[in-house]
C-alpha positions in Angstrom: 17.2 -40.3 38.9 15.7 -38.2 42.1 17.5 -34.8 41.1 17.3 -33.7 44.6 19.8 -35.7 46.0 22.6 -37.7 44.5 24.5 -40.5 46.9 27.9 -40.1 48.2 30.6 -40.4 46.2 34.5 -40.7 46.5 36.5 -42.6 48.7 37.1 -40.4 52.0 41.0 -40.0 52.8 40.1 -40.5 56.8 38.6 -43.5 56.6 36.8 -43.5 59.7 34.7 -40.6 58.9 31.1 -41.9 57.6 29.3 -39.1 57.9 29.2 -35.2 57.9 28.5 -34.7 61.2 31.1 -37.1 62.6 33.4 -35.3 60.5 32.5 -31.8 62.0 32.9 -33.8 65.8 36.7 -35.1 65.0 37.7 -31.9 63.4 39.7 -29.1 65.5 41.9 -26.6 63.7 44.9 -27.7 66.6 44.7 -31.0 65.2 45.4 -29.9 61.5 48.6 -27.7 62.8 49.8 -30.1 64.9 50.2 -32.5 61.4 51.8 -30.0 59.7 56.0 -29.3 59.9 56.2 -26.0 61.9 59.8 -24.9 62.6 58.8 -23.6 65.8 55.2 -22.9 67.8 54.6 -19.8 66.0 56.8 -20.2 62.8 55.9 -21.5 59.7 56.2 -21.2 55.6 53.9 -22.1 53.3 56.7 -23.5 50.5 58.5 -25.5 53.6 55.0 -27.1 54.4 54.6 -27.5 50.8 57.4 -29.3 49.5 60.4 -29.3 51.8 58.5 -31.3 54.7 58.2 -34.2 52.4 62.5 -34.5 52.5 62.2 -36.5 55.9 59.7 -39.2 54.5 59.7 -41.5 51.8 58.0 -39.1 49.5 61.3 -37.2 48.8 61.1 -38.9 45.4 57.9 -39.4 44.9 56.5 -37.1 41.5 55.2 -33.7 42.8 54.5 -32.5 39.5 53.5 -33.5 36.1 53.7 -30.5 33.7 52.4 -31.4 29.7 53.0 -28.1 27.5 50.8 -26.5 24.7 52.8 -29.5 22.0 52.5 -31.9 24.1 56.4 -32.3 26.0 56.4 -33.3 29.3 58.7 -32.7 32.7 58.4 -34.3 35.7 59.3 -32.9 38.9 59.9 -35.1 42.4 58.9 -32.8 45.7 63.2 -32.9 45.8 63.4 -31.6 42.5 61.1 -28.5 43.7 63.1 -28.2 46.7 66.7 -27.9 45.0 65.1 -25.9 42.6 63.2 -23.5 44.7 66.2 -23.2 46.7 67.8 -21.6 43.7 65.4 -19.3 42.9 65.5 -18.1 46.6 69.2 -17.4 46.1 68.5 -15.6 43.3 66.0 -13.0 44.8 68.2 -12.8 47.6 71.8 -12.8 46.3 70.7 -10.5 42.7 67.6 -9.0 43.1 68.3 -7.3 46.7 64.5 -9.2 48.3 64.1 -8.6 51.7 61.4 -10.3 53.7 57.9 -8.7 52.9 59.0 -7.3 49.5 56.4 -8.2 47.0 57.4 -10.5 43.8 54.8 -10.6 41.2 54.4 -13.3 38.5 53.3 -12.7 35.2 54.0 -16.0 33.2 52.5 -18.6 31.2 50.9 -22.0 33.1 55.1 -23.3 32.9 57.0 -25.1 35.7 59.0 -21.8 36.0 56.1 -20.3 38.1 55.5 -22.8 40.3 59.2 -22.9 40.9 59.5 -19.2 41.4 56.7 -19.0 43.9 58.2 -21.4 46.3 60.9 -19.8 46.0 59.5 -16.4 47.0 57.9 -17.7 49.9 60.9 -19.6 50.8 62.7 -15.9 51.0 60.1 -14.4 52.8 59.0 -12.6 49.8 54.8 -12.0 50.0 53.5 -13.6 46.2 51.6 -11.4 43.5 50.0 -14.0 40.6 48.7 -12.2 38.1 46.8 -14.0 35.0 49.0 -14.4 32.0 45.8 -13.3 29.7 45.9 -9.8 31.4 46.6 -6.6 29.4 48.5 -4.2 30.6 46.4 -1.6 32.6 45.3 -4.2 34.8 48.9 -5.6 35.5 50.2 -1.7 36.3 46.8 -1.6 38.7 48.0 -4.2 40.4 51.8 -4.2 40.7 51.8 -0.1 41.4 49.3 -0.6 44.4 51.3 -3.2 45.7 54.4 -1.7 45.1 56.2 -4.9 43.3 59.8 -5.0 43.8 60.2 -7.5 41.3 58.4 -8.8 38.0 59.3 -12.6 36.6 57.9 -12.8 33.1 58.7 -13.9 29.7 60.1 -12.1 27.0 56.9 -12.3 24.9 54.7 -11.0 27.8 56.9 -8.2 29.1 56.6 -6.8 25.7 53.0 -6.4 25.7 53.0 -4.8 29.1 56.3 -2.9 27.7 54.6 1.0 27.9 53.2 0.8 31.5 57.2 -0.5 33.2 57.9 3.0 33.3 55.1 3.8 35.2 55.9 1.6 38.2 58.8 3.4 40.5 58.8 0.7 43.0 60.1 -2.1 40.5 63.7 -2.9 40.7 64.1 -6.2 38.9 62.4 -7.9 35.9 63.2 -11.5 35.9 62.9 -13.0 32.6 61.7 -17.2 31.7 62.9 -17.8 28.1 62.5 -21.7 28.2 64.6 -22.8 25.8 64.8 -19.6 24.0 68.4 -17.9 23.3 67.9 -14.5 25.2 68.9 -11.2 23.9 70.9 -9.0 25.4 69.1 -7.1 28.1 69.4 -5.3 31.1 67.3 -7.8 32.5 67.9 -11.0 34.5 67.7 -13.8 32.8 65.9 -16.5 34.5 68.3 -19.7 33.2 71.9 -17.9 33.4 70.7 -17.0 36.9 69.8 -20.3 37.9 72.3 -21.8 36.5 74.9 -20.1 39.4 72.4 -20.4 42.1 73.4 -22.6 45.3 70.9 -25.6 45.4 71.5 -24.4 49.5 69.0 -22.1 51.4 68.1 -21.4 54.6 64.1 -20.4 54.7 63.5 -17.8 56.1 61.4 -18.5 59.5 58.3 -16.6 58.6 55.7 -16.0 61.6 52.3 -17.6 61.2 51.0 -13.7 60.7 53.8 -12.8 58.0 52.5 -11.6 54.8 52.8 -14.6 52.2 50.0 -14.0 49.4 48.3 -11.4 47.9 45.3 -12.0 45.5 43.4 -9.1 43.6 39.8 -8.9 43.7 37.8 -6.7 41.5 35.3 -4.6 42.6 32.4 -2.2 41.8 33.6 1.2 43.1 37.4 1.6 42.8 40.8 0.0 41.3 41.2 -3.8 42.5 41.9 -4.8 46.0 44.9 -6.9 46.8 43.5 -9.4 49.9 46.5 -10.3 51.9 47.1 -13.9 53.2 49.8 -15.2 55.8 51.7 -18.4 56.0 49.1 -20.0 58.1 46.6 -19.8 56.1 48.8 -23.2 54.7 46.6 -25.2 57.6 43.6 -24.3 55.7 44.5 -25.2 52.5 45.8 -28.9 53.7 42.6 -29.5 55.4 40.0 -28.6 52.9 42.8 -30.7 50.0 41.6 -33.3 52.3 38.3 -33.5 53.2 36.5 -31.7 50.4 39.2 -32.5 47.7 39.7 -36.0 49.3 43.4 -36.5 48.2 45.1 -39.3 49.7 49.1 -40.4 49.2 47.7 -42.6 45.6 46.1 -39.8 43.8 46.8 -38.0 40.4 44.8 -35.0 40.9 44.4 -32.3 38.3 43.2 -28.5 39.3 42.3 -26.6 35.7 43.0 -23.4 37.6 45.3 -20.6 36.3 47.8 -19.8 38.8 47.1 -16.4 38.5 43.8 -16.8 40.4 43.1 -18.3 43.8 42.3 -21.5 43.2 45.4 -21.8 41.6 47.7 -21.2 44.5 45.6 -22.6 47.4 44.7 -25.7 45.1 46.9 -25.5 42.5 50.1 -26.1 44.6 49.7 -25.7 48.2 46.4 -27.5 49.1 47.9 -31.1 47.1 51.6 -30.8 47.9 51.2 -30.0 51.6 49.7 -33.4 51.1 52.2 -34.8 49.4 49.8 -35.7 46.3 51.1 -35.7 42.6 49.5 -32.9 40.4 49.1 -33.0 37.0 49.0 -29.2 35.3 48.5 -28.9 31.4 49.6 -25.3 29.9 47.1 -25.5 27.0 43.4 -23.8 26.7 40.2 -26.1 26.6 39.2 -28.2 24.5 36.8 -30.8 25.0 38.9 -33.6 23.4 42.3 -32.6 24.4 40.7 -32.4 28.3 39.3 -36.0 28.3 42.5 -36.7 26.8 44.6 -35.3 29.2 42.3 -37.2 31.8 42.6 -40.9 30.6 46.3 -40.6 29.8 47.0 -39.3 33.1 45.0 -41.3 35.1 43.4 -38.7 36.8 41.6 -39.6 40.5 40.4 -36.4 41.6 39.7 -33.6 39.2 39.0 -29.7 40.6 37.6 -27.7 37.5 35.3 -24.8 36.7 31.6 -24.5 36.0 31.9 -22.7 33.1 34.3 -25.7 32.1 31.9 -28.1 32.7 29.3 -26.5 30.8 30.9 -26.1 28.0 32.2 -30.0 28.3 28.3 -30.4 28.4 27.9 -28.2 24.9 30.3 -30.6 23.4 28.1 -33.5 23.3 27.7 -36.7 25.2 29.3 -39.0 22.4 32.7 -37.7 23.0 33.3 -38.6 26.3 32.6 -42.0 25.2 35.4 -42.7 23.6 37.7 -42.2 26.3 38.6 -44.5 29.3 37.8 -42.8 32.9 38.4 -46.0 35.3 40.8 -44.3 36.9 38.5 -40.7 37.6 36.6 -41.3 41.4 35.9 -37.7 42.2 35.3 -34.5 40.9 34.8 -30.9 42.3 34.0 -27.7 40.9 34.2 -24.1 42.1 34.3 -20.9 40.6 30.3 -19.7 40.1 27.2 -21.8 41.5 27.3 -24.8 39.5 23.5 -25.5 38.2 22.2 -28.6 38.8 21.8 -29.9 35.4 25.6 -30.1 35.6 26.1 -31.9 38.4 22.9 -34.7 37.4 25.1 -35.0 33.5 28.2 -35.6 35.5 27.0 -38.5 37.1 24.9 -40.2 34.1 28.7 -39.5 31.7 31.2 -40.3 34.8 29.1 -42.6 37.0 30.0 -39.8 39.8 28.3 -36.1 40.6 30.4 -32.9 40.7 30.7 -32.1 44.3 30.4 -27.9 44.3 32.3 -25.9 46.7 32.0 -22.3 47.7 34.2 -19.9 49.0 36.2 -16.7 48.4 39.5 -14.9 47.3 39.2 -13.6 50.7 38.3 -16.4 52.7 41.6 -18.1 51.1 40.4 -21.7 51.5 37.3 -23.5 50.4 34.0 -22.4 53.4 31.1 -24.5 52.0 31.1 -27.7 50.5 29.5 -31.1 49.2 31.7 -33.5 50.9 32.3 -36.9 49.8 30.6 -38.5 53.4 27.2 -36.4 52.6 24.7 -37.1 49.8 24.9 -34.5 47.5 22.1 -31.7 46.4 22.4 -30.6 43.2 22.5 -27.1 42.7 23.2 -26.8 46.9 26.7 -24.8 47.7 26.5 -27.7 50.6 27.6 -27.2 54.0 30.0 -25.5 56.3 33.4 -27.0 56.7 34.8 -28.3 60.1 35.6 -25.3 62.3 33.7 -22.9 59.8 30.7 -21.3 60.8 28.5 -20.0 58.4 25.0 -18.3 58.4 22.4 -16.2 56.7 21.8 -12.6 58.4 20.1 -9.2 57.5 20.4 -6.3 56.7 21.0 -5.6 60.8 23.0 -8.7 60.4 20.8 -10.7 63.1 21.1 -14.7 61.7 18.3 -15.6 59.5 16.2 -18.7 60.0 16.0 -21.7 57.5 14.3 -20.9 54.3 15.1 -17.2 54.4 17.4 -15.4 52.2 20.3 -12.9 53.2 24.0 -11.8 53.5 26.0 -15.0 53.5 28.5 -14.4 56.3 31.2 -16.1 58.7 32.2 -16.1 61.9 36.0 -15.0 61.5 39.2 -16.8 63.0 40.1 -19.5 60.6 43.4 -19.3 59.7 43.5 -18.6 55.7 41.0 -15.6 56.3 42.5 -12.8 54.8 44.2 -10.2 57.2 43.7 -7.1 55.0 43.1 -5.5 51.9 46.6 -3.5 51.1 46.6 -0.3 51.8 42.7 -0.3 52.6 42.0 -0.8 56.3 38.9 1.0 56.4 37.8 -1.0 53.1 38.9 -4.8 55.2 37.2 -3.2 58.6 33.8 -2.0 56.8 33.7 -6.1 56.2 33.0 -7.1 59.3 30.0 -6.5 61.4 28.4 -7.5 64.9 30.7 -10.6 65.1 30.4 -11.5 61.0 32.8 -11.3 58.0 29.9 -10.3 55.5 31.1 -11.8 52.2 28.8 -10.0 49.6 27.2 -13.0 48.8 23.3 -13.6 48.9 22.0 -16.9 50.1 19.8 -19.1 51.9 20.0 -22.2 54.1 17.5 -25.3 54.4 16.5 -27.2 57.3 19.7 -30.0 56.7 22.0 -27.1 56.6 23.0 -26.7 52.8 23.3 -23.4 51.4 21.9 -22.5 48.4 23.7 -19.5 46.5 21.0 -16.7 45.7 23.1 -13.7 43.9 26.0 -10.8 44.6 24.8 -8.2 46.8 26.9 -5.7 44.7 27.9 -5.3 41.0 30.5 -7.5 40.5 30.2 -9.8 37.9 31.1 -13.4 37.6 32.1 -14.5 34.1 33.1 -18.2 33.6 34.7 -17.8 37.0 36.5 -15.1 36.6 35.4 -11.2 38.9 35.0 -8.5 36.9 34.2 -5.0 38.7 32.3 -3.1 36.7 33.9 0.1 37.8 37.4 -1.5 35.6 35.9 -2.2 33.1 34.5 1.0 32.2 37.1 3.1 33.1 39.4 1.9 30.2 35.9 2.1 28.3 36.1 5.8 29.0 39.8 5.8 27.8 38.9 5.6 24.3 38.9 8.6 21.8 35.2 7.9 21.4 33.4 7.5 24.6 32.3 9.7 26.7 30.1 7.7 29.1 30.4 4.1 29.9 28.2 1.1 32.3 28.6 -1.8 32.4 26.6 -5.0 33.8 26.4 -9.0 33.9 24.1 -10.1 31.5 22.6 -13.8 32.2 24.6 -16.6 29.6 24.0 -20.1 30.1 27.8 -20.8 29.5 29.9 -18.5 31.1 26.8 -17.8 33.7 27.4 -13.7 32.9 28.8 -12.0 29.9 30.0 -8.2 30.1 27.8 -5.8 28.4 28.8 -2.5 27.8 26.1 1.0 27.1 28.6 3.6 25.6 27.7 7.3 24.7 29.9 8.3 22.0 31.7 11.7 22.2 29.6 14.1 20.1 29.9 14.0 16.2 31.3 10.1 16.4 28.7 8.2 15.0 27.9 4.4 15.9 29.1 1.3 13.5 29.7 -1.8 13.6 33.8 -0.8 13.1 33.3 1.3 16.6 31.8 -1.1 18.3 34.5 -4.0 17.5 37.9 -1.5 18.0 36.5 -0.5 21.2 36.4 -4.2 22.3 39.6 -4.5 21.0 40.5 -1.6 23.1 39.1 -3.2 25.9 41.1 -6.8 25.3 44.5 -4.7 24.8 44.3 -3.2 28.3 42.7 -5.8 30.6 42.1 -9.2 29.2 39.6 -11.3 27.4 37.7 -12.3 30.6 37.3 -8.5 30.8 36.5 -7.7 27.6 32.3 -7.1 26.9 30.4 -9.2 24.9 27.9 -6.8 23.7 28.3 -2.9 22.9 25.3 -0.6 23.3 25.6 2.7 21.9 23.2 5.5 23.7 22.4 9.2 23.4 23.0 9.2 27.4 23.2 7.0 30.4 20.9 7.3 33.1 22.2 8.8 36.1 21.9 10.0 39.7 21.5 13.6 40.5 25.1 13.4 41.6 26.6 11.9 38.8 26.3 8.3 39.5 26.1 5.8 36.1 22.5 3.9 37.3 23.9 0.4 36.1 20.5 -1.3 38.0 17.9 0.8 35.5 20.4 0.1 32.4 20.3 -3.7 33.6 16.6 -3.7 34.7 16.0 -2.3 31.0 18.1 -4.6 29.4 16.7 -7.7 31.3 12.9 -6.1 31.4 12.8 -6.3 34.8 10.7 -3.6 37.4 12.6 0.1 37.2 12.4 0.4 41.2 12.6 3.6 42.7 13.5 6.2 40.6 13.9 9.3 42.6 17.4 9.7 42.2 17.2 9.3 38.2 19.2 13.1 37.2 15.9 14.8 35.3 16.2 14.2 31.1 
């Protein structure tokens, strides 16, 4: 097989496009909101474009979601169901939980119908959305929810108690909402998701959000400070429906499955409002991987197009190619991943076990909607991020941020405008402004570009590190680190892993008279777990006398990650004197 380039694959959902640069020709971003349900020329919701929409066609009935639990039960859900259901929820916010348009509603559940529910609902109330990932401790959920100032929490019983001690620490939050599923609830002061539901009106009005109303907000990590909560609007929604159909290539027959947690990006923009603004069945599954259980889940659901992680995928690899074998795929005709760069051995396995290539896709928490793709009208390069989407441009510049030609590496950046871009970090202007520069969003991102156009991911330009897809900012991690009764200093880096692409390594100096062990070393990683997540958690603990450090005080993590990976020290002239 010539691993440079792999043919086309899929079936394309317009099927007069051929090739990428017809597509690119026939694409204009007044076409995509002219397809979309808006109640007015500048008014629009993301949950009405969603699901509502699809009440005056024939799809009113048609199955919007497919949800299989951890043990195997299974609801189904028409787009009419989600409506009604949605439309309760709404009610509730509004008639018992006092939300006003712009307050912020954050979700802290399991992968359960409730949330999807519950986020429609939110957005049909003008509420703006905070998903948080259910594996998070609870440091990182009171980061979050106090910068945002959360007016309401909808959790679970068994989650709220592990994030019980930070509640009090969060004066903005009003009303916990509480999914027992099946559960009896105790008696509590807080509101109980079913009763609550139960005396809803299936009636609501949606509130007529603008195009620029607040809708979403996502937290990134980063290197130097507390996560930053990028802000999306409701018409971003034309962003997501295009890319669910050109890159995703969902049409009105597919099953499609997106592994994403709905706590993370992907999740939202592809876990619900990318497929159901066109009107596609989703299948979700609320268990972990597992190799078996996820072919499984494939063949019985007749899966067509399938959106899943690198890190997934590798690990799918580790599991052997015997295994897939004894499943029935007829029904699988695409696949995309997203997440990290996905390495080419990945994509040349997926098409000698599936008969089809994973088709990579790049883009950004902040860009809100996928930037750089392999599409299924281009041949795909494996290892390439691929190229721009329709009405995204895209280029390499420098450090004076002057574009780059072919074959040169720099600063990934965009030309802003497109409507899912971000419109702020919360509460950090000057953070969002320092973003853009002589005409560019600068995304952080390293690359190159060859003479066809694909871009070929190079690195982060800052600290940040990517573990099995999830961001992890160093600057987080370490400051729980520091927490403990042990540590004194803490840094922290990415260290290469061929699974998970980086693993979180930690360099400790202990507080003086503790010595090191073994016993340390794992309670401080259980430390770790307890207050941010798993995905959070490092891999490896080195203990140190000292950490190397600028004359001002600044933890070097290049020298302690150019020692660990025996790479050149670079200048040293800022290294504090031993």
């Amino acid at each position: 097989m010539d691993t440079k380039r792999i043919r086309k694959g899929g079936l394309p959902f317009v099927p007069n496009l051929r090739d990428y640069d017809e597509m690119r020709r026939q694409f204009t971003w007044q076409q995509i909101a002219g397809e979309l349900d808006w109640f007015d020329e500048e008014h629009i919701n993301i949950a009405h474009i969603a699901v509502d929409a699809h009440l005056k066609t024939d799809r009113r009935t048609k199955k919007a979601l497919i949800w299989e639990g951890k043990k195997g039960e299974v609801e189904e859900y028409t787009f009419e169901d989600l409506a009604r259901l949605s439309n309760r929820f709404a009610n509730v916010l509004v008639e018992q939980a006092g939300v006003v348009k712009g307050d912020r509603v954050f979700f802290f559940l399991d992968r359960v119908p409730e949330i999807f529910i519950g986020i429609l609902g939110t957005l049909k109330a003008g509420g703006v959305i905070g998903p948080l990932f259910c594996a998070f401790g609870p440091e990182a959920v009171k980061d979050r929810m106090a910068d945002a100032g959360a007016k309401v929490l909808v959790t679970s019983p068994g989650l709220k108690k592990r994030i019980a001690g930070i509640l009090p620490d969060l004066p903005a939050l009003e009303k916990v909402i509480l999914v027992h599923r099946g559960r009896e609830a105790e008696p509590s002061e807080d509101l109980s998701y079913e009763e609550a539901m139960a005396g809803a009106s299936e009636v609501f009005e949606i509130v007529r959000t603008h195009g620029e109303d607040h809708a979403i907000m996502h937290y990134t990590s980063g290197t130097t400070g507390k996560p930053k909560g990028a802000v999306h609007v409701h018409a971003a929604v034309q962003g997501h429906f295009a890319t669910a159909r050109y890159v995703l290539d969902l049409g009105q027959d597919d099953v499609y499955w997106c592994t994403a947690d709905p706590g993370w990006v992907t999740g939202t923009s592809y876990g619900m409002f990318g497929p159901w603004s066109n009107g596609v069945t989703q299948v979700v599954y609320e268990g972990g991987f597992s190799a078996s259980r996820w072919y499984g889940f494939l063949e019985k659901w007749k899966v067509t197009v399938w959106y899943t992680a690198p890190t997934a995928i590798r690990m799918l690899m580790k599991s052997g190619d015997e295994l897939p074998g004894k499943f029935d795929f007829a029904s699988l005709r695409y696949m995309c991943s997203v997440g990290e760069p996905l390495n080419p051995e990945a994509v040349v396995w997926g098409d000698r076990i599936f008969g089809k290539p994973f088709h990579d896709n790049w883009w950004q928490t902040e860009t809100g909607s996928i930037m750089i793709a392999n599409y299924p009208v281009q041949d795909v390069k494996p290892g390439s991020m691929g190229r721009p989407f329709p009405g995204i441009e895209a280029g390499i510049v420098d450090d004076e941020f002057r574009e780059l030609p072919a074959g040169q590496e720099g600063h990934l950046a965009l030309r802003p405008g497109w409507p899912s871009m971000f419109r702020t970090y919360w509460q950090k202007d000057d953070l969002y402004a320092s973003l853009f520069k002589e005409g560019w969003y600068i995304s952080g991102d390293k690359a190159k570009m060859d003479e066809e156009g694909y871009f070929w991911f190079v690195g982060r330009a800052d600290d940040v590190i990517n573990t099995a897809g999830h961001l992890v900012g160093p600057f987080e991690v370490e400051s729980v680190l520091i927490e403990h009764p042990a540590v004194a200093e803490a840094g922290v880096i990415g260290k290469p892993d061929p699974i998970a692409m980086e693993v979180i390594k930690a360099f400790v100096s202990l507080k003086e008279g503790i010595e090191p062990s073994d016993e340390l070393r794992l309670d401080i990683k259980k430390f770790v777990m307890k207050r941010l997540a798993a995905a959070a958690t490092p891999r490896e603990i080195d203990f140190l006398p000292s950490l190397p450090k600028t004359r001002s005080g600044k933890i070097m993590r290049r020298l302690l990650k150019a020692r660990e990976l025996g790479l050149p020290l670079g200048d040293t002239s800022t290294l504090e004197d031993d």
